[in-house]
N, C-alpha and C positions, 0 to 999 in steps of 0.2 A: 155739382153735388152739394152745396153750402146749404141748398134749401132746406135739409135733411136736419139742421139743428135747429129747431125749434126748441128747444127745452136744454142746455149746457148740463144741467143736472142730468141727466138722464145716461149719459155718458158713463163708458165704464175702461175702466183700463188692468189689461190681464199680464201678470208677470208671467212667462213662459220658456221654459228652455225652445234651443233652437230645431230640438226637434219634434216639437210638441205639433199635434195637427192643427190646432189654429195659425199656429206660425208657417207653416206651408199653406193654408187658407188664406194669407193676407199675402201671400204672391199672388192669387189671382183679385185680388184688388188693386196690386201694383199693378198691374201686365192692363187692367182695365181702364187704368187712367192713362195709356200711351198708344197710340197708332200702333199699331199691326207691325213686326218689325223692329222698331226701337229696341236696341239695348241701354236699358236702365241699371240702376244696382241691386239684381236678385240675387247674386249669387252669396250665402251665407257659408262663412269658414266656419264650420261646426266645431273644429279642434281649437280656434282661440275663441269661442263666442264667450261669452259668460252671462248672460241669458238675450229675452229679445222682452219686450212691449208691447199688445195689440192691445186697439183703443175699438172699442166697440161704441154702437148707439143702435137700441134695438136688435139686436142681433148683429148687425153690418157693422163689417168693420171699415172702419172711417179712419187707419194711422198707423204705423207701426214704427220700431226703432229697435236696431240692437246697440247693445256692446260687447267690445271685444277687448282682451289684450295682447301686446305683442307676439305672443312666445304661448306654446302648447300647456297643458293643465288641464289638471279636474274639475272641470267644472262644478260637475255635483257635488264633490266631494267640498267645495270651495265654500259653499253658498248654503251647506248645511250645521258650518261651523259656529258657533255663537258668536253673537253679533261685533263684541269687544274682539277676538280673537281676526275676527274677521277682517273688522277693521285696521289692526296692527298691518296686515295682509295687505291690504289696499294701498295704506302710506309705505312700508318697507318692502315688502317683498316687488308690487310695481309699482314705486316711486310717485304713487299719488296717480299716477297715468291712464287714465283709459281712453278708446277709440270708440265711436258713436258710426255706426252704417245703418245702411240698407233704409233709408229714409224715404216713408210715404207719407200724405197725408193728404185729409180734403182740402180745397180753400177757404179755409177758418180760420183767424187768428185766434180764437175761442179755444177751438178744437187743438191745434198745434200747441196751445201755451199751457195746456192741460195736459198734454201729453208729455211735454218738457219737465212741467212742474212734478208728476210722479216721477221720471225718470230722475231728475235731479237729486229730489229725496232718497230716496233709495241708493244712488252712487255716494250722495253724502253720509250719510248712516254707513256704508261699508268701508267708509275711511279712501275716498279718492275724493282730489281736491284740483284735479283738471279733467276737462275731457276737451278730446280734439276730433273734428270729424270736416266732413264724410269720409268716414275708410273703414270697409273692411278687414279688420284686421290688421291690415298690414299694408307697406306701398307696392307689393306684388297682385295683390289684389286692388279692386276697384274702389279710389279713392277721390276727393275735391269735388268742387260744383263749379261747372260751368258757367262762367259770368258774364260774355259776351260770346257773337260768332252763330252763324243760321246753320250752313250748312251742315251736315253729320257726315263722319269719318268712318269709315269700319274701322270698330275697336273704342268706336268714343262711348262711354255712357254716356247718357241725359237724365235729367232730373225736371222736374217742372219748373219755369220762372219763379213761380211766386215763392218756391221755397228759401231761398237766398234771405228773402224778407224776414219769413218765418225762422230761421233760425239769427238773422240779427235780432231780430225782436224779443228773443230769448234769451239775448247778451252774450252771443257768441263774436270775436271781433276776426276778421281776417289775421293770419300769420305769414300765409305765406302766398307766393304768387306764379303762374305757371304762364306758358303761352304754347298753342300752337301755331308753325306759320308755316307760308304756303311757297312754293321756287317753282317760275314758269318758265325763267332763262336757265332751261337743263345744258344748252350748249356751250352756254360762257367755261373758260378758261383760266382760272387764276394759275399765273405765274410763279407766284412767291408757292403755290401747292405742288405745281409740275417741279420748280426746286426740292421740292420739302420728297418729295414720290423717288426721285431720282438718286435721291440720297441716302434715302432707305433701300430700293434696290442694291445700291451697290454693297451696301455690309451684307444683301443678301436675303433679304426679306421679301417675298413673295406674296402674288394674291390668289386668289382662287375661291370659287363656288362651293359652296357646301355640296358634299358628297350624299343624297338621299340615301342612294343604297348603305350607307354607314348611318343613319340619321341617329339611332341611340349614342354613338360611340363620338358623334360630332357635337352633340347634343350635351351631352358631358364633359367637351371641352367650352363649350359656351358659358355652362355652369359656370363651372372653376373662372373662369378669368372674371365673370360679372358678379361674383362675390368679394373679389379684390377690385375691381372697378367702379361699385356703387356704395362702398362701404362706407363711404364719406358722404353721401345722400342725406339729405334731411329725414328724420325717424326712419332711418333705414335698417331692416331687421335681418339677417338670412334666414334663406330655409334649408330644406336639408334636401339631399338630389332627390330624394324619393318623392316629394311635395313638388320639388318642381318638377321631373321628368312626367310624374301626372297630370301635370296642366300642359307640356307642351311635345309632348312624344306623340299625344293623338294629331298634331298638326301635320305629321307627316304625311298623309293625303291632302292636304288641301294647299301646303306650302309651294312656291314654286321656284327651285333652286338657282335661280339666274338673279334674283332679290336678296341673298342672302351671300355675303360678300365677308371673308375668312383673309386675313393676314398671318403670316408666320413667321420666324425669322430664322435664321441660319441652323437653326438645332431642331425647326418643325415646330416649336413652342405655338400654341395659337398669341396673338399678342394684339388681333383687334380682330372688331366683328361690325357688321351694319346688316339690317337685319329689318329687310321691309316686306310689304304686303298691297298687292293692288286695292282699290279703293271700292271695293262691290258695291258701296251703296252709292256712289256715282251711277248711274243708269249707262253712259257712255264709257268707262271703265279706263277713263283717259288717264287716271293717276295712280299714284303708290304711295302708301303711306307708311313710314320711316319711323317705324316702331322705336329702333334703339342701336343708336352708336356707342362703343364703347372697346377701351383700349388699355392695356396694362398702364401701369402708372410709372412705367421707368421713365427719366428724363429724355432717355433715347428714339423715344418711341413718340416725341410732342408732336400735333399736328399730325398724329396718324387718321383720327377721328376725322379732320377736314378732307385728307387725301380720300377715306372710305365713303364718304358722303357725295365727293364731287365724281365718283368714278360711279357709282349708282345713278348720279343725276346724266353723266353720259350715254348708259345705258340704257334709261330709262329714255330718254333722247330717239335715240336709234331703233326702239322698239315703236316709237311712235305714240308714247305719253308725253302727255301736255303740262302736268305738274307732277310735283314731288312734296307734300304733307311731310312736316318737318311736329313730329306731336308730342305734345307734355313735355315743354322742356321749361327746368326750373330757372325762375330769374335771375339767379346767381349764379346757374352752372356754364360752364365752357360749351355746351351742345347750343345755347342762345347764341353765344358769341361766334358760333362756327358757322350758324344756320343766316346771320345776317352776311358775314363774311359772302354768303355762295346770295346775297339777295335777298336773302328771305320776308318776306311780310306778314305782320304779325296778321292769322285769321280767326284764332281763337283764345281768350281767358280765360283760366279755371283761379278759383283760392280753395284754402284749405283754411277752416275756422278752428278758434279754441275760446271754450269758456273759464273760467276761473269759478272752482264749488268753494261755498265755504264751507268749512268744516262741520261736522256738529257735534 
């Protein structure tokens, strides 16, 4: 699609709420630049957006960009406030912060640095003095670019290679760094775990499959405990049950309750979870992919995350899958350190970029 800039001047770029129809107009120029299938980053969180970008030439649009901030707000009401006011807003009320998603664009450096360059002006003028992206919103939402690794995962976005380029080339630098990795020995045995399992039984602490026929009421103890489990996450924000039970209450048709693995302890507490999903975009459906371990933070409860992972990788054994996707885990979190413990090899890199605005 590069051939299409002939003339850089000609280029137009339209400020737009996210719910404006050109900004639902430039999802089907996303969905046009990816195979059939592909999950990319469409989905816009209308309730943190704070506006989006579409970059037009001739009529077509050739770009787009939002941002967002953490945390719910008026948008309009935000963005109609005079400009000094606004900006106070920008530096104090979100600490200079904004978050950059939903990134399309053609192969242009032309084109992307134009696009950047409005977007920049405009974040600087309203008084924010970083922005960090890809993320929608928030880290519950679809966030980081893929920077190594072929294969696709159900549940992975993708973004186009070349854009990596295109946002260093804008002076974004990497922050942070993720990995996915892959376990094909599901039948190994660690010892020091079968220790660690049997020790916790005896105070009393039990395992079990999630209950579908309860799936709201299970669903709401998964809540609770992964807001005291991730809160220590890099820009990690919560949301409120009501944001989450609508992203994942529809999953109860499609979940499959023998993947979703519930610890308790003597009182019924829930006190860890593992929480995976077979791999559909394998053709052969030989694997699962291990969305998310996670376990109270009492000292009592250390190396429950290993025991839940390796008893998934048994099962997943005995059903007659071949790997176990071990995905997004951070370079510094204990989920990396758990996932080599059982094998693991690294099969995918994502980062997460941040620019520095200067003021004006």
């Amino acid at each position: 699609m590069s051939e299409v800039m002939h003339h850089i001047e000609s280029i137009q770029i339209h400020r737009v709420c996210i719910s404006d129809g050109l900004w639902g107009a430039s999802n089907l120029f996303a969905k046009s630049l990816y195979p059939a299938g592909v999950q990319f980053h469409e989905y816009s969180d209308k309730k943190r957006a704070l506006c989006g970008w579409v970059m037009t030439q001739n009529a077509n649009i050739i770009g787009r960009l939002a941002a967002y901030l953490g945390r719910f707000y008026d948008a309009e009401a935000l963005l109609t406030l005079p400009k000094d006011e606004l900006a106070i807003k920008g530096k104090k009320a979100f600490s200079g912060k904004v978050f950059l998603g939903n990134y399309e664009c053609i192969n242009n450096p032309e084109a992307s640095e134009r696009l950047f360059e409005q977007v920049f002006n405009d974040l600087q003028h309203w008084g924010f003095n970083q922005a960090i992206g890809p993320m929608t919103g928030n880290t519950w939402n679809d966030y980081r670019f893929k920077t190594s690794g072929e294969d696709l995962f159900l549940g992975e976005s993708q973004q186009l290679e070349y854009y990596v380029n295109q946002w260093r080339l804008a002076g974004f630098v990497a922050i942070e760094n993720y990995h996915s990795t892959q376990i094909t020995e599901l039948d190994g045995v660690n010892d020091k775990i079968q220790v660690l399992t049997k020790g916790l039984m005896a105070t009393g602490v039990v395992f079990r499959n999630v209950r579908m026929s309860q799936w709201e009421e299970e669903l709401k103890r998964i809540y609770d405990l992964s807001l005291v489990s991730f809160a220590g996450n890099v820009l990690y924000e919560p949301i409120d049950w009501q944001e989450f039970s609508d992203k994942y209450l529809p999953l109860q048709r499609i979940v499959d309750p023998q993947w979703i693995e519930l610890a308790e302890n003597e009182k019924g507490e829930l006190i860890g979870f593992a929480f995976a999903i077979p791999n559909l975009m394998d053709p052969s459906n030989d694997g699962l992919v291990l969305k998310t371990v996670a376990r109270s933070n009492h000292k009592s409860y250390r190396g429950l995350g290993l025991i839940l992972a390796q008893q998934l990788h048994l099962k997943a054994y005995q059903a007659g899958k071949k790997y176990v996707i071990h995905a997004y885990m951070h370079s510094g979190n204990a989920s990396l350190a758990c996932s080599n413990t059982l094998h693991g090899k690294i099969s995918a890199t994502y980062q997460l970029f941040e620019r520095t605005l200067d003021t004006l």
